[in-house]
NUPAMI-594880 format. One record per residue (C-alpha): residue number from 1; residue in three letters; x, y, z. Coordinates in steps of 0.1 Angstrom, whole numbers, padded with zeros to 4 digits. Last residue first. Layout:
BEGIN
 seq type    px    py    pz
 NUM  ALA     X     Y     Z
...
//
This chain:
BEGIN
 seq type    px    py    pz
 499  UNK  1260 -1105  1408
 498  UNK  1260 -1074  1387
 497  UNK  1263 -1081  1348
 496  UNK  1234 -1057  1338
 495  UNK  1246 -1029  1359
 494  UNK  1234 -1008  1380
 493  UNK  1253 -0980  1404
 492  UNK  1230 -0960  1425
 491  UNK  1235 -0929  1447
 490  UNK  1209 -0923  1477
 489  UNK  1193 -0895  1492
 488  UNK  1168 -0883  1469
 487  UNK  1184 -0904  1441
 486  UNK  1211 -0904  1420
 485  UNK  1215 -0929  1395
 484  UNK  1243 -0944  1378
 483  UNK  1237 -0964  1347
 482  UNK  1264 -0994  1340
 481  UNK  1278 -1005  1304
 480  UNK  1307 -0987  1299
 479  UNK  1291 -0955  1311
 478  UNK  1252 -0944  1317
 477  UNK  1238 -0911  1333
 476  UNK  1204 -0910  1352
 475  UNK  1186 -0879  1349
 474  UNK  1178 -0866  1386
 473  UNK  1149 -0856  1408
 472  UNK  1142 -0889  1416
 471  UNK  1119 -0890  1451
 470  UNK  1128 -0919  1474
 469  UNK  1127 -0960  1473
 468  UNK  1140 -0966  1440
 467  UNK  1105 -0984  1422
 466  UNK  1109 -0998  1397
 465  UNK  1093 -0996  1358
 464  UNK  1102 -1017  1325
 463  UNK  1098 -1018  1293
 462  UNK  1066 -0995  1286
 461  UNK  1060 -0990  1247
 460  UNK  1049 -0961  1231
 459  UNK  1054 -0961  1191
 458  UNK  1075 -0933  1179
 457  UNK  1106 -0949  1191
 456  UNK  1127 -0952  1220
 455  UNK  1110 -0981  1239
 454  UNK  1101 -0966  1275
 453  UNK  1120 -0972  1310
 452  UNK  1103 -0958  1341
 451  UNK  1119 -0950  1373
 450  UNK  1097 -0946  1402
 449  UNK  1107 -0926  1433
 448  UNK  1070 -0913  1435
 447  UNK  1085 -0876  1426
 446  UNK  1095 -0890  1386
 445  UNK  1121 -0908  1372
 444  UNK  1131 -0909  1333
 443  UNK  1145 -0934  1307
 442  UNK  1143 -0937  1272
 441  UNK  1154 -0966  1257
 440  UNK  1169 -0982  1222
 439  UNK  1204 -0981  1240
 438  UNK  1207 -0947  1253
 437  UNK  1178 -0914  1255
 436  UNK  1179 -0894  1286
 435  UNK  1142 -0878  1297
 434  UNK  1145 -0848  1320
 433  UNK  1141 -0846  1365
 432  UNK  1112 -0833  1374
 431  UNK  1085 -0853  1370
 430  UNK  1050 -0850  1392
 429  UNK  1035 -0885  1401
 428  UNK  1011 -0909  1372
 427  UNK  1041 -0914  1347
 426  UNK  1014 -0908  1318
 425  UNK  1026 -0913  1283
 424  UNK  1023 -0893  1254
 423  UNK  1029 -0904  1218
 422  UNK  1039 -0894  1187
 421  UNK  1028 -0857  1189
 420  UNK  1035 -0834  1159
 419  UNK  1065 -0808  1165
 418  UNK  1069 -0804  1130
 417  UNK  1110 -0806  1123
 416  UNK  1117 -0832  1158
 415  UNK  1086 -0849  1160
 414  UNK  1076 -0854  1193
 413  UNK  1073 -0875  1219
 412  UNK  1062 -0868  1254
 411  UNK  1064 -0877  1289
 410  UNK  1036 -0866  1309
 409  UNK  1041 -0864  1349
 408  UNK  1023 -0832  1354
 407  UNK  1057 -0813  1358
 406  UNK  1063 -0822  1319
 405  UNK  1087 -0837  1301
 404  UNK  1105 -0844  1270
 403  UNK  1114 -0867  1239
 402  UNK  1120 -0853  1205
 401  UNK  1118 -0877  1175
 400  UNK  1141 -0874  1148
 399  UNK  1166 -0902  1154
 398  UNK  1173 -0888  1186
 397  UNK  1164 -0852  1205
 396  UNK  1167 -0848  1244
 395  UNK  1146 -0824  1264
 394  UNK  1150 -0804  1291
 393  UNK  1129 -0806  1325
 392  UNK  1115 -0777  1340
 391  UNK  1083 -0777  1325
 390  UNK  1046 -0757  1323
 389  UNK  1020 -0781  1307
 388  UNK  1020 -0793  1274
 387  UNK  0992 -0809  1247
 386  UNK  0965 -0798  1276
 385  UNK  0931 -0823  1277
 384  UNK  0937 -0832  1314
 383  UNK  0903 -0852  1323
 382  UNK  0884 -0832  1350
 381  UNK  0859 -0815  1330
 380  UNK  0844 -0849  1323
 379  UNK  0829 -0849  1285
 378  UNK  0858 -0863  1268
 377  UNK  0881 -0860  1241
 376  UNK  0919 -0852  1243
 375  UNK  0926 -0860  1208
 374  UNK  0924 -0822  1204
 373  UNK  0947 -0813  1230
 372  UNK  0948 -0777  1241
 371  UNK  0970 -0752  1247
 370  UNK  1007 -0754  1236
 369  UNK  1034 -0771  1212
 368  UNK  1053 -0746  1193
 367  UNK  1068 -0751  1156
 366  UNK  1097 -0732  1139
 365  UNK  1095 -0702  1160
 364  UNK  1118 -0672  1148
 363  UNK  1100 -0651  1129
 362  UNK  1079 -0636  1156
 361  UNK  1098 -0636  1182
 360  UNK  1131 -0634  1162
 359  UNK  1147 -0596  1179
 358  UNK  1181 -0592  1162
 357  UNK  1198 -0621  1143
 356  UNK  1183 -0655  1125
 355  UNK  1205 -0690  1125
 354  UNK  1194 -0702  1156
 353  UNK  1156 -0713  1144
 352  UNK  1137 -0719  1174
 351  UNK  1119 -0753  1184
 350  UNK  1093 -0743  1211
 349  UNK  1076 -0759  1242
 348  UNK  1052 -0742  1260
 347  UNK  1029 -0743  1294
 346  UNK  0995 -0739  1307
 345  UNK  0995 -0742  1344
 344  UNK  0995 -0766  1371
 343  UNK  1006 -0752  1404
 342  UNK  1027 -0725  1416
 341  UNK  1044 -0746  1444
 340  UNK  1061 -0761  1408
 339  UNK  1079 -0727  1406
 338  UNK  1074 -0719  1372
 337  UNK  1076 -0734  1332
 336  UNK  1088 -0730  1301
 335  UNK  1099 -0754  1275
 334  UNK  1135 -0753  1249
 333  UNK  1146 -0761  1219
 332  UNK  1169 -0744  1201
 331  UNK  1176 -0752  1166
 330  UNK  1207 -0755  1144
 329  UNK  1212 -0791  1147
 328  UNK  1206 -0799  1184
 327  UNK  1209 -0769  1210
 326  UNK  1191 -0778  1243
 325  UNK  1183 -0750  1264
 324  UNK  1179 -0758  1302
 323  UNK  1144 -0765  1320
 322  UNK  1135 -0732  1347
 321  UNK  1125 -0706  1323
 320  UNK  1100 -0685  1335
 319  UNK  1062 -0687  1326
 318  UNK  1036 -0659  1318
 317  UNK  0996 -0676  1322
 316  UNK  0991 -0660  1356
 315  UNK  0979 -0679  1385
 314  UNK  1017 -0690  1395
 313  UNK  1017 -0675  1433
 312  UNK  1023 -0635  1419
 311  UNK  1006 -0630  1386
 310  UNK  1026 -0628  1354
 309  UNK  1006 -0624  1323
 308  UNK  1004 -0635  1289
 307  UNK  0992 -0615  1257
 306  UNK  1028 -0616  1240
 305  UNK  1026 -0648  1238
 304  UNK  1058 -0666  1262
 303  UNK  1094 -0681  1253
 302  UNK  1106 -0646  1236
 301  UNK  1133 -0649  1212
 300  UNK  1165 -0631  1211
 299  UNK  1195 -0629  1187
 298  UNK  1233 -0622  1182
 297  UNK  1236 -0601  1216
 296  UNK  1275 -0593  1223
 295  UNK  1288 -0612  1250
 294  UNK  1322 -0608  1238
 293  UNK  1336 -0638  1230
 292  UNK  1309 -0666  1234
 291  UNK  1287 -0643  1211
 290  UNK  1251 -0641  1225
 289  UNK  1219 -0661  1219
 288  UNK  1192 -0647  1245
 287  UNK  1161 -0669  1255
 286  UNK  1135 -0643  1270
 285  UNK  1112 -0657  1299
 284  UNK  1125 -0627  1321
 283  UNK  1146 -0645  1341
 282  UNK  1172 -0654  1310
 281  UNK  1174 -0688  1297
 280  UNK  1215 -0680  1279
 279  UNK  1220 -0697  1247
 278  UNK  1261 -0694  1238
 277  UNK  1264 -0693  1201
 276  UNK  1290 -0698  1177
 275  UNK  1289 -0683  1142
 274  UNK  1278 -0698  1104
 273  UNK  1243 -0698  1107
 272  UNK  1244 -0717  1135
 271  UNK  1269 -0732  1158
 270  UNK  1261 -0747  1199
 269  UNK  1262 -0734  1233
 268  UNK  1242 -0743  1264
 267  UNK  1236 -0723  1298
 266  UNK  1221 -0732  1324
 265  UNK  1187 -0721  1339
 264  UNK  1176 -0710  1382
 263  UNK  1170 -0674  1374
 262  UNK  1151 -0665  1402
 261  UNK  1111 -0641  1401
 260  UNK  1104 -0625  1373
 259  UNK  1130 -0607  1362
 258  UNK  1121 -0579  1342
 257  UNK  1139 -0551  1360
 256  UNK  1175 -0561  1342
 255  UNK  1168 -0596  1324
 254  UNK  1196 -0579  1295
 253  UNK  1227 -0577  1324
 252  UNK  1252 -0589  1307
 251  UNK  1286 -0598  1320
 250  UNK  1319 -0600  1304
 249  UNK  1356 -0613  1312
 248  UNK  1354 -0619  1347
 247  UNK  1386 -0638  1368
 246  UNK  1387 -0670  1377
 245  UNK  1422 -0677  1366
 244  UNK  1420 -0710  1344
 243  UNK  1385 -0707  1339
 242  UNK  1381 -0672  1326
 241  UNK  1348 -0661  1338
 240  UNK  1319 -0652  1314
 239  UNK  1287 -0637  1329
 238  UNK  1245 -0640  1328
 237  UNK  1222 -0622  1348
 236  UNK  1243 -0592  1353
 235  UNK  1228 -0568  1384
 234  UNK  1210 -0540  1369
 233  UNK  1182 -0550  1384
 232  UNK  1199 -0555  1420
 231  UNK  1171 -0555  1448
 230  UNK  1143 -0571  1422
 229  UNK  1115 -0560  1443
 228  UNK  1078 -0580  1439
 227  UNK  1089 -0612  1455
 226  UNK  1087 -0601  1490
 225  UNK  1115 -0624  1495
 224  UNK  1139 -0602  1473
 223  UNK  1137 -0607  1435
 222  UNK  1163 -0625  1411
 221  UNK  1200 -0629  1402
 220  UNK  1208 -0666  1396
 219  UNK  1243 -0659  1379
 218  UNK  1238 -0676  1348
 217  UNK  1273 -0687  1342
 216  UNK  1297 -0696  1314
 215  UNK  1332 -0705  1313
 214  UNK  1357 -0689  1291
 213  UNK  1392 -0705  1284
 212  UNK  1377 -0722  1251
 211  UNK  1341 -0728  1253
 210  UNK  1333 -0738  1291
 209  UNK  1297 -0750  1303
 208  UNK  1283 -0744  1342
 207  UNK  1257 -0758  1359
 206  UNK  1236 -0727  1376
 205  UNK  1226 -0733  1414
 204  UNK  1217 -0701  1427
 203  UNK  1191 -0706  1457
 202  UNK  1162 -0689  1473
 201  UNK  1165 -0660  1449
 200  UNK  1202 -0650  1444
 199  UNK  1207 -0608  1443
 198  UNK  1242 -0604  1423
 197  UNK  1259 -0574  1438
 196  UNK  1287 -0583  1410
 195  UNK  1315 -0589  1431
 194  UNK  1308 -0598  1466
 193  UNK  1276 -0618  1457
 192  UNK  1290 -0630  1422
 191  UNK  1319 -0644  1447
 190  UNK  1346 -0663  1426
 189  UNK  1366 -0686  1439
 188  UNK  1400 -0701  1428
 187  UNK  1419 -0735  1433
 186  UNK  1399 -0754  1457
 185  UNK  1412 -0785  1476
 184  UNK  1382 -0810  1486
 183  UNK  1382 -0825  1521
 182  UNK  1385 -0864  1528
 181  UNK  1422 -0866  1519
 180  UNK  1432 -0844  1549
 179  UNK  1441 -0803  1539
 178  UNK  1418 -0793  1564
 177  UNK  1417 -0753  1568
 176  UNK  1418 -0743  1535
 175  UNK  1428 -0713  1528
 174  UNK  1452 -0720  1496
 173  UNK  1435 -0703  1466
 172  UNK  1456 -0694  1441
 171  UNK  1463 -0722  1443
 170  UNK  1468 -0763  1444
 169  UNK  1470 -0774  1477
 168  UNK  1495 -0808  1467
 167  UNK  1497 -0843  1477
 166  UNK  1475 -0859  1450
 165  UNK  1456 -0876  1472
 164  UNK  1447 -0837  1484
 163  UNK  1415 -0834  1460
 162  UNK  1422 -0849  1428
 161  UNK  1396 -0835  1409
 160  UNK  1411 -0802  1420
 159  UNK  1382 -0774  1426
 158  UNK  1365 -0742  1405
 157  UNK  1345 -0725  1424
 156  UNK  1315 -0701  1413
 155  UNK  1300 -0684  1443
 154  UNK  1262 -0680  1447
 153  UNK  1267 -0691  1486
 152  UNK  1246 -0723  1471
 151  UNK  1278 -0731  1451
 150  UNK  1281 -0730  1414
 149  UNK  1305 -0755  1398
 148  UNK  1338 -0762  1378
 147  UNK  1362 -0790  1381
 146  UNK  1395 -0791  1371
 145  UNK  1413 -0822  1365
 144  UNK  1410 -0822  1329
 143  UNK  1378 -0806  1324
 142  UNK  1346 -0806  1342
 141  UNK  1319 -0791  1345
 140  UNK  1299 -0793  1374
 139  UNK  1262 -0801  1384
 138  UNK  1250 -0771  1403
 137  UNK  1223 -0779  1430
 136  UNK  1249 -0779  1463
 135  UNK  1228 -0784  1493
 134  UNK  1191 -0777  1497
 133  UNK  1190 -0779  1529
 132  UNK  1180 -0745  1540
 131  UNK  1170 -0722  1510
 130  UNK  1200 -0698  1502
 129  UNK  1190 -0663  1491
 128  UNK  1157 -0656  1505
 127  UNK  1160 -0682  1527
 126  UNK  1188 -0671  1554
 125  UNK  1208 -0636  1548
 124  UNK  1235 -0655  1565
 123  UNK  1246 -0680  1539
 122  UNK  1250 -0714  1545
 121  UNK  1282 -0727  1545
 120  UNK  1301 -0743  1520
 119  UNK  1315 -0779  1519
 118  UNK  1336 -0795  1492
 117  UNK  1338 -0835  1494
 116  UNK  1366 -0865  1494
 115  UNK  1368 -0902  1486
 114  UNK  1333 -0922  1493
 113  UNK  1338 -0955  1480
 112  UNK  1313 -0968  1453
 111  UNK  1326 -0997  1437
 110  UNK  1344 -0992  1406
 109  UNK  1331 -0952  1402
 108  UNK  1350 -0941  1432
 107  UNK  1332 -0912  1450
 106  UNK  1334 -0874  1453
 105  UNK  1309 -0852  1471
 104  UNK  1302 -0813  1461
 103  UNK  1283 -0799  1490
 102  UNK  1262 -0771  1502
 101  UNK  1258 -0770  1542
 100  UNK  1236 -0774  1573
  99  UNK  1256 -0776  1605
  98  UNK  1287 -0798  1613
  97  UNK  1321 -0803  1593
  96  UNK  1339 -0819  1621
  95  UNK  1316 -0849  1616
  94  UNK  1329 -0859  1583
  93  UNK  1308 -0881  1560
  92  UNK  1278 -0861  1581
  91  UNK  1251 -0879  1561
  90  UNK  1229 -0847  1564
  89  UNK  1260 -0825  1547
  88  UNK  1236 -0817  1516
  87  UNK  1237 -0826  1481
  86  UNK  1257 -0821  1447
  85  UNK  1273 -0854  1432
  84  UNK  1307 -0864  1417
  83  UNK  1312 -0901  1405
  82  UNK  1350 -0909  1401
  81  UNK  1368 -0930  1377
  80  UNK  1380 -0896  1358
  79  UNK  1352 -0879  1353
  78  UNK  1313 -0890  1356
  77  UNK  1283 -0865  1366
  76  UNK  1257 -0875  1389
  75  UNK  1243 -0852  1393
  74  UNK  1228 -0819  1413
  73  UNK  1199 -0826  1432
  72  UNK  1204 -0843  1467
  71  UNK  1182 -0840  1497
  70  UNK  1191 -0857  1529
  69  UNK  1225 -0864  1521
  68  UNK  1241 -0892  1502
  67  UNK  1250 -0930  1509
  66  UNK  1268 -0949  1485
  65  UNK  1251 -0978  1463
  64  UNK  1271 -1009  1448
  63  UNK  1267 -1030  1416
  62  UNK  1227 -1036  1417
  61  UNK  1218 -1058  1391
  60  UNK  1196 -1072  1416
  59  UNK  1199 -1058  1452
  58  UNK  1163 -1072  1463
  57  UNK  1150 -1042  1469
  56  UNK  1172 -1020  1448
  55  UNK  1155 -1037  1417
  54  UNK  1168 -1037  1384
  53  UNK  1156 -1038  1346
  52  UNK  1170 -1027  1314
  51  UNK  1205 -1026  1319
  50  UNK  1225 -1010  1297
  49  UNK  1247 -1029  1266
  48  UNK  1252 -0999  1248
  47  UNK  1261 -0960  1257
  46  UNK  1255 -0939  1225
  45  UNK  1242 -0912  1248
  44  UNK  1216 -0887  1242
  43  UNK  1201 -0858  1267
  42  UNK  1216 -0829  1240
  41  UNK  1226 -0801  1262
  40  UNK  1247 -0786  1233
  39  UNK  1280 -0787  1251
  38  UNK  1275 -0821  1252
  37  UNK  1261 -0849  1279
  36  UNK  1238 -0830  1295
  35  UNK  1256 -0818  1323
  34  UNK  1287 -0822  1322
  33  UNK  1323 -0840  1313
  32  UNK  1354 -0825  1293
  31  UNK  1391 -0843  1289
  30  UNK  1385 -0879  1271
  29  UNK  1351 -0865  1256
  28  UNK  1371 -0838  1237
  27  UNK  1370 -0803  1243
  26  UNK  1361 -0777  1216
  25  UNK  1383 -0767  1189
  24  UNK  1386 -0801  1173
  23  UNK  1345 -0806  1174
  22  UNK  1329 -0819  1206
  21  UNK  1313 -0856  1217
  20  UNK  1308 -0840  1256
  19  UNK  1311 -0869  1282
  18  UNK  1289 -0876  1307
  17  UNK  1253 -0860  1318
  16  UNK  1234 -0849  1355
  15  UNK  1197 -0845  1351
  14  UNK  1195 -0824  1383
  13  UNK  1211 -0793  1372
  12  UNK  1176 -0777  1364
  11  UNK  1160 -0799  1392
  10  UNK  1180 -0778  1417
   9  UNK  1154 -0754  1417
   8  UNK  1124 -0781  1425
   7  UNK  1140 -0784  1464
   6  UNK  1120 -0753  1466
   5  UNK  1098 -0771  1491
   4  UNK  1088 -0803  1485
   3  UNK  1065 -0810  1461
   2  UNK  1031 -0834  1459
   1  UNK  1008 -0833  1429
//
C-alpha cells in the first residue's frame, strides 16, 4: 500500500458535500453547503441525470478543469456558482504570495475560472504542528455568504464568499494587505493556538458544521512530535464559536490525557430520543454526543474493546478516529482507524443507538462489524480474510444498505439495521477518500487515481472505472447534472452533455 506522508489527515475533510436538506429550524439547502451533504454527514444526494462514464484523457464529458496545487484535500464544496477547494500555493495563482501556504481557492462553477483565494502561512513551530505542503484540509461551511473553515495555522476563519468583487472589506477583521479581487476578504479569526493553548499534531484541519449561531469545531489538539507527551491535556478538544462574531461559547476538554496521537474528525449533528445532538470523534477513540447549547455530555460510546492496546507506530490493536460520524435516523455510524504510515490493522465499524444517556459502551452498539471473515476461505495465509480493516473514510446510508470504506481498498455494503455484508469489492490501491451515493451509483476514488462507479444495490456490479491521472483523496460532489471532482492536483467538472 503506497501513502504519502501525512497528506492522509486531510482525507477526513476530503470527501467534500453540497447542500444540507434541514428541518425549519436548521438551514435550508438554498443558504447552507458542507461537507457531507447534511448536517448529519449523510454521503447521499438525490442529484439525477449524472454521468456515468468520462475520460480526462481524451476530454470526454469533460466540461472544464482548473488547475490546483500540489497536494489538495479539502473539497470540493459548491455555494453560490462558485467551487471552493483547500490545497497548497504550488500553482502560485498569485506570485506575490510566495512560500509554502494553506489555501482556500475560489472558482466559477460555469466554466472553471479561478476568482479569488485565502492564504495562510506556515507556522513556525514546523511539522509537529503544520506538516509542509499540506495546504488548507478543512472543507468549509457555508452559509449565506459566509464561509467557515479551519486553517493549517489551527485558526478558525470565517471569510466573504464574495471576496472583494463585491467592493467592500467586510469586518471586524480589516488587515488585509491586498484588497485586489484575486485575494479573499476575512471577516473574523479565531486563534485556538493563541486562545485555547490548543497543541495541533501535524495538522488541524477540522470541517466545520453550524446549528443556529453556533459553529462547531474539533480543535485538533494532540501530542508533541515525540508522540508520547500531550503538551496541553487539558486543552479543549472540541468548542462552539458563535459564527456571526467569532467569539467562544463552550469548550470541552473530555480527550484530556487520553489523546492518542491528533484529532483530525468533524463534527456531525443530528435528533434522537427527543433532543439535538452534536457527535464529537474525540482523540481518545471515544464518540461524545453533547448538547449543541451548552456542551453538556448527553452520551458516550467507546469505538474500541476494552482489551485493545495502543502501541506507538500502529502495532497495537486501539484505533483513533480519523473517518467523520455520520448520523442517519437515530443512529451513529461511524469506523476507526490510524495513521495509514501505521499499516494494516484490524479495524471497526459500529451503528450506535443515539437515543441512550450516560456511559452506552456496552448497551449502546446496535451491530459491529470486525475480525474475521468467515466466507473468507482459503488455505494461503496471505489472502485478506478481515470483514473490516482500520478506516478513515465515512460512510453513506441509502435505501437500507450502508456503503463504506476501508484503507485496504475494500468498499463495502452493508445492511443498514444488522450490519450483514452484501457485498465487498476490491478497488485494488489504498482508499481514502468515502463512498457518495446519487443516481442509482456509488462512486469512490482510491490512491491509484482511479475512480470507480458501482450499481447502488445489494448486488455488486462494476459500471464504470477511469483513471484521473493523480491520487483521489476526495468524494466527488454532483449538482444540476455535473460531478465535480477534486483530485491530487487537479479540479474536474463532468458532465454527461459536455461536448
Amino acid at each position: 500500500m503506497r501513502t504519502a506522508h501525512l497528506s492522509w489527515i486531510a482525507v477526513i475533510i476530503f470527501s467534500a458535500g453540497v447542500l444540507a436538506h434541514g428541518s425549519s429550524h436548521l438551514p435550508s439547502e438554498q443558504d447552507a453547503t458542507m461537507w457531507g451533504f447534511t448536517l448529519g454527514r449523510n454521503m447521499v444526494s438525490h442529484e439525477k441525470n449524472l454521468p456515468a462514464e468520462w475520460d480526462p484523457a481524451t476530454g470526454m464529458n469533460i466540461k472544464w478543469t482548473a488547475e490546483l496545487g500540489s497536494q489538495s484535500y479539502a473539497g470540493p464544496v459548491l455555494h453560490g456558482g462558485k467551487v471552493f477547494v483547500g490545497t497548497n500555493n504550488e500553482s502560485f495563482k498569485q506570485p506575490v504570495l510566495t512560500g509554502d501556504r494553506g489555501n482556500i481557492m475560489a472558482f466559477r462553477e460555469e466554466d472553471g475560472e479561478f476568482l479569488w483565494q485565502t492564504t495562510h502561512t506556515k507556522l513556525t513551530a514546523g511539522r509537529v504542528n503544520d506538516w509542509p505542503y499540506q495546504g488548507v484540509c478543512s472543507a468549509p461551511y457555508i452559509e449565506g455568504d459566509r464561509l467557515y473553515y479551519v486553517s493549517n495555522r489551527c485558526t478558525v476563519v470565517c471569510v466573504d464568499t464574495e471576496g472583494f468583487y463585491d467592493s467592500q472589506n467586510d469586518g471586524p477583521y480589516i488587515g488585509e494587505t491586498d484588497v485586489t479581487m484575486q485575494h479573499g476578504d476575512i471577516v473574523w479569526e479565531y486563534d485556538m493556538i493563541e486562545q485555547l493553548e490548543v497543541f495541533p499534531h501535524n495538522l488541524a484541519v477540522c470541517s466545520p458544521i453550524a446549528v443556529g449561531d453556533l459553529l462547531f469545531i474539533v480543535t485538533g489538539n494532540g501530542v508533541d512530535e515525540g508522540h508520547i507527551n500531550i503538551p496541553s491535556p487539558f486543552a479543549p478538544s472540541f468548542i462552539a464559536l458563535n459564527k456571526k462574531t467569532g467569539a467562544l461559547v463552550w469548550e470541552d476538554a473530555s480527550p484530556g490525557q487520553n489523546i492518542l496521537h491528533g484529532q483530525w474528525s468533524n463534527p456531525a449533528y443530528g435528533e434522537a430520543g427527543g433532543r439535538g445532538q452534536v457527535i464529537f470523534p474525540g482523540g481518545d477513540g471515544w464518540i461524545y454526543a453533547l448538547d449543541p447549547k451548552t456542551g453538556e455530555l448527553i452520551w458516550k460510546f467507546d469505538c474500541n474493546p476494552k482489551d485493545s492496546i495502543w502501541e506507538l507506530g500502529g502495532g497495537g490493536t486501539r484505533n483513533n478516529i480519523v473517518s467523520t460520524p455520520v448520523f442517519h435516523d437515530g443512529v451513529v455510524y461511524i469506523g476507526v482507524g490510524q495513521d495509514p504510515e501505521h499499516g494494516e490493522g484490524e479495524g471497526h465499524l459500529y451503528a450506535i443507538d443515539a437515543t441512550k444517556t450516560g456511559d452506552i459502551t456496552e448497551t449502546g452498539a446496535i451491530w459491529h462489524v470486525f475480525g474475521d471473515d468467515e466466507t473468507a476461505k482459503s488455505d494461503n495465509p496471505f489472502v485478506k480474510k478481515k470483514k473490516f480493516y482500520r478506516t478513515i473514510s465515512t460512510v453513506s446510508i441509502h435505501d437500507g444498505l450502508v456503503y463504506a470504506a476501508d484503507l485496504n481498498g475494500y468498499v463495502y455494503c452493508f445492511d443498514a439495521k444488522t450490519g450483514e455484508k452484501k457485498w465487498k469489492h476490491d478497488m485494488e490501491a489504498a482508499v481514502w477518500g468515502s463512498t457518495l451515493v446519487a443516481d442509482g451509483k456509488v462512486y469512490i476514488g482510491d490512491e491509484d487515481g482511479d475512480m470507480v462507479v458501482l450499481k447502488e444495490g445489494p448486488e455488486l456490479e462494476v459500471l464504470f472505472e477511469v483513471n484521473m491521472g493523480s491520487s483521489m483523496y476526495t468524494t466527488p460532489v454532483p449538482k444540476d447534472g455535473t460531478i465535480y471532482l477534486v483530485s491530487r492536483n487537479r479540479l474536474f467538472a463532468v458532465e454527461a452533455a459536455a461536448e
